[in-house]
N, C-alpha and C positions, 0 to 999 in steps of 0.2 A: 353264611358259614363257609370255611373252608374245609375240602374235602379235598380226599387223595383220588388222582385219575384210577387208579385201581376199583374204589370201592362208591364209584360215582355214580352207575348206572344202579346198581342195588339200591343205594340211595332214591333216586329217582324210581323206581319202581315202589318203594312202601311207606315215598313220605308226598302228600299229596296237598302240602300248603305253601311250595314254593310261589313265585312270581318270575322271579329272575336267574339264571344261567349265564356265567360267564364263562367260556373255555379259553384260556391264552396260555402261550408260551414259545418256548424256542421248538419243541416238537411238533410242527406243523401237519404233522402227518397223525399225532396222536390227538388234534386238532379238532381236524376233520372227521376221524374217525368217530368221533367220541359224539361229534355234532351229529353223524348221520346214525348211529346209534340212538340216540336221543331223539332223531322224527321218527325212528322204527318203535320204539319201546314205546312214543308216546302217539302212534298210529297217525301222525299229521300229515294230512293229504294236501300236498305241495301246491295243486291244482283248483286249491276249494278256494275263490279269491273272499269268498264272503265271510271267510275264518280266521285266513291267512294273508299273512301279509309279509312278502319280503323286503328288505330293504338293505342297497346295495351302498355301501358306504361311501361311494364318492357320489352318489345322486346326493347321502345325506349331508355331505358339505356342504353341494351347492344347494342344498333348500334342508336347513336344520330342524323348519318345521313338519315334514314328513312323520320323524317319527311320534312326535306327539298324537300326528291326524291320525296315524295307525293305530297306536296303542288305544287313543278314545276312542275309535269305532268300533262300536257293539258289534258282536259277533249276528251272525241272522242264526246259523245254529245253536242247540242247544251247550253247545261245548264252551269255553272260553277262549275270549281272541288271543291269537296265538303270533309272533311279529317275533322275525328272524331277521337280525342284524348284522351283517358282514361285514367287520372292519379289519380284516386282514390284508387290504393292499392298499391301506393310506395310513397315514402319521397321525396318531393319536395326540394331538396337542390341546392347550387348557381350554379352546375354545371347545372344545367336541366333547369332552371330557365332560363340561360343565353342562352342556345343553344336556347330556344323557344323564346326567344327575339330578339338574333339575325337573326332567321331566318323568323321572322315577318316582323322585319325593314328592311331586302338584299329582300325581294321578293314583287313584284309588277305585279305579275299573278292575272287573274280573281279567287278567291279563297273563301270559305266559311271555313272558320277553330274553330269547335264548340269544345269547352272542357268540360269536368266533372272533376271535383277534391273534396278533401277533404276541410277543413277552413285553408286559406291558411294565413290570416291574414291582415288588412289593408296596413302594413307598406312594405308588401312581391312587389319586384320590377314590376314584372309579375303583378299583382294586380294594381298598379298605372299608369302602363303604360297603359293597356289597358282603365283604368278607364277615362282615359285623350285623348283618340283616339274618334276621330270623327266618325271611320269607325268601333268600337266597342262596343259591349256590355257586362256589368259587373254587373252579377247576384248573389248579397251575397244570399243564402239562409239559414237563420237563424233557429232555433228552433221553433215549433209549438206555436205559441200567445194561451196561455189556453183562453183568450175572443173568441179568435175564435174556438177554441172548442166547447166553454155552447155556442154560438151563432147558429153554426151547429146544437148541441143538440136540444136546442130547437125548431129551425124550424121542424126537426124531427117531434117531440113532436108534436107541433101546425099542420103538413102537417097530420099526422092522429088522432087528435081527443083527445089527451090525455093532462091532466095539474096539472103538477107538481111544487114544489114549487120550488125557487127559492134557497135554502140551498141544495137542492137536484141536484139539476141539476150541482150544484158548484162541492159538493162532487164526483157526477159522472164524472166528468172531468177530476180530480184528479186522476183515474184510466186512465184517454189516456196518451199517448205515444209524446215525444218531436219532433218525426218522420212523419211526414207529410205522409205518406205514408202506413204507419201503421194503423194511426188516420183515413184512408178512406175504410181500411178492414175493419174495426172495426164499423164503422159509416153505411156501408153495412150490415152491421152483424144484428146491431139494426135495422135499417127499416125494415129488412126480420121479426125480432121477433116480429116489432110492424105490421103489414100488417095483415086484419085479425084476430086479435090475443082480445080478450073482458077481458082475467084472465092475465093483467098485472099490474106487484105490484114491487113499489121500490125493491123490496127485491131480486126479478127475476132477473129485469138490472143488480143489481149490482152484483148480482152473473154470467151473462154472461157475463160482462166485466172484474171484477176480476182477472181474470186469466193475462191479456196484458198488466200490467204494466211494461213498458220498455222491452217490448219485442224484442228486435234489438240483433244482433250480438256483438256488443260493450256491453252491456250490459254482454253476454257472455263469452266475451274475459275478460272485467275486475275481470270475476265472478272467473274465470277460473288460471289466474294469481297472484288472491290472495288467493288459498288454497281451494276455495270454491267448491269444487268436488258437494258437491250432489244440489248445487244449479245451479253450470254449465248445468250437464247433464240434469236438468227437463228443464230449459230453452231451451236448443238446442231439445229435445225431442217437445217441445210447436211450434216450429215454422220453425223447420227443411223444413218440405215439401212444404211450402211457400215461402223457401227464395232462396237465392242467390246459383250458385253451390261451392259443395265441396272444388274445385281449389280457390275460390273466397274468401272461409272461412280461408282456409291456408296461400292465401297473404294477408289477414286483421291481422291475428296473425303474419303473418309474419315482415308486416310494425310495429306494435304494440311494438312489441320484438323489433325490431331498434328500434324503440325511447330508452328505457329502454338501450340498446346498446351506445349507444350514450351520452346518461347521466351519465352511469357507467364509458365510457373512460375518461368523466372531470374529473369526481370522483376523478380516479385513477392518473391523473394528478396534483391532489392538488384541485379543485376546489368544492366549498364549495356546497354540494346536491340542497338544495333551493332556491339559485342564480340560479343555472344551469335550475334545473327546470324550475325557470320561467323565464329565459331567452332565454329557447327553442325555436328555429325556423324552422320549423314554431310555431308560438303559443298552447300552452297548455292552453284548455280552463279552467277559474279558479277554476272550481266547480269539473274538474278534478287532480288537482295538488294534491290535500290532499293522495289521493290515489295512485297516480300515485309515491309519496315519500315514500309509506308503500310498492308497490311492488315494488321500487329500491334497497331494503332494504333484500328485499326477493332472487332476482337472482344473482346470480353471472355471470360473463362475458364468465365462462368455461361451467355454466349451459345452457347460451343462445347459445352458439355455437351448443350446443347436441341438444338444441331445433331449429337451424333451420338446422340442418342436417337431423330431425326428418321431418320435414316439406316440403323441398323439396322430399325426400322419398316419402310420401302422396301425393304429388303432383305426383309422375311419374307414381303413384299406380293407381292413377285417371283417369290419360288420358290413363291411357294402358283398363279401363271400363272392369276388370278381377273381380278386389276388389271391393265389396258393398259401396260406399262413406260414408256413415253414417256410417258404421262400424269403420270404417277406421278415422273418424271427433271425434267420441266418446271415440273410444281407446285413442286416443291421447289428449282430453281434458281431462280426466282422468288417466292418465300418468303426464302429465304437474300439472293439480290443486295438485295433489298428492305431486309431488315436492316442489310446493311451500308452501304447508299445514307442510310438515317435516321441511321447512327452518324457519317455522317459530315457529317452536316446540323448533331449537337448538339453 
């Protein structure tokens, strides 16, 4: 069944014949959140391996039989086996799609099978299937409602003592982030500055919020992709030490790059840029297509090769924890913007 991100943990607290949890969407921050809420609510100790079982989406590429082996193995506890699937930094395509399908419908084990993924789309089969199960649940999380932004703000506002007008608290809005997750650093940030605080002046907030507009990784990948070297690195510089690991940054450029991959083989097959763009699947949301056509434009299919050779490099540079990772994160987005900055000089 489909459920609204809002009213999804209540759900899960008083209905106790699920199987399946999907969370996707473009709010990757309301993602997350909603995932780690959900081993809170449902007390899953991360560390029990004889319960639990994670499974990182690109191991399940390369061995699509994992999750089957997981889901059928009996739990040793009294609880039911519990199998956590991360597909948020790889391309959801019909073959991945299909094994997780088929191996939902062949198994009828006591089983809790929670997902995370990217926006996978309404019409994507995985998405309808579960949407349509009785014994599951299907969480779009969508983009930040800016109402509920000024609505947070103001309770702010009003919880200590301050009142600002209503053009204002708009504009400040305007400065948060489409990321749910982001939006509640940032909303912690302000309480700390309003707590206490008697010399506060429009002028202040909006100089401490300022800085976090679209502050996310995506926001860095596309900075990064179209030329934009020195607007890349202050970003990744602004929120490096709060985010996701190095390894994490690599497979989001990594998946990034496929798409661009994948576009360029139509391309080069006859098929016409704009069609293909937007008949991308999984879906290309539309407010990103504009751009996503200026850096197709930009790579070539011999450049993207050298970029993810570049990338798994970084990645083995990583887990050997010899090389500084931000070194290593920044070299490389300024190696890459640079490239694409000259491609788009010639």
């Amino acid at each position: 069944m489909k459920i609204k991100s809002d009213n999804f943990l209540t759900s899960l607290k008083n209905n106790n014949s699920y199987k399946i949890v999907l969370l996707h969407g473009p709010n990757h921050g309301l993602v997350n959140l909603l995932y780690n809420k959900t081993i809170d609510v449902l007390s899953i100790d991360l560390n029990d391996p004889f319960s639990v079982s994670k499974v990182d989406g690109n191991d399940f590429k390369e061995n699509p039989t994992i999750l089957n082996d997981s889901i059928s193995t009996f739990s040793m506890g009294k609880d039911k086996r519990i199998v956590l699937l991360d597909l948020t930094y790889i391309t959801i395509n019909k073959t991945v799609e299909n094994i997780i399908l088929n191996t939902i419908k062949e198994n009828n084990n006591d089983y809790l099978l929670l997902i995370k993924a990217n926006n996978l789309g309404s019409k994507n089969d995985l998405v309808k299937f579960i949407e349509n199960l009785d014994y599951g649940f299907l969480v779009p999380c969508y983009e930040e409602n800016s109402n509920n932004v000024k609505i947070d703000i103001s309770r702010l506002f009003n919880k200590y003592g301050f009142n600002f007008s209503t053009d204002f608290i708009f504009i400040l809005s305007t400065k948060f982030n489409p990321d749910t997750l982001i939006n509640l650093t940032e909303l912690k940030k302000l309480e700390s500055f309003l707590i206490d605080n008697e010399n506060i002046t429009e002028e202040s907030i909006l100089t401490l919020i300022t800085d976090n507009i679209d502050l996310n990784f995506n926001k860095i990948i596309q900075l990064c992709t179209s030329g934009k070297i020195k607007e890349s690195l202050f970003y990744l510089d602004k929120i490096y030490e709060n985010s996701s690991s190095a390894i994490n940054i690599t497979r989001l450029f990594m998946k990034h790059f496929k798409i661009i991959e994948k576009i360029l083989l139509k391309v080069e097959n006859g098929s016409n840029l704009s069609e293909t763009i937007n008949n991308t699947r999984p879906p290309i949301f539309f407010k990103d297509r504009p751009l996503l056509t200026t850096q197709c434009k930009l790579w070539s299919l011999k450049k993207i090769n050298l970029i993810f050779k570049r990338l798994i490099e970084i990645e083995l540079k990583c887990k050997s924890s010899i090389y500084p990772d931000k070194i290593l994160i920044s070299q490389f987005i300024l190696s890459t913007a640079l490239m694409a900055k000259n491609s788009a000089r010639t």
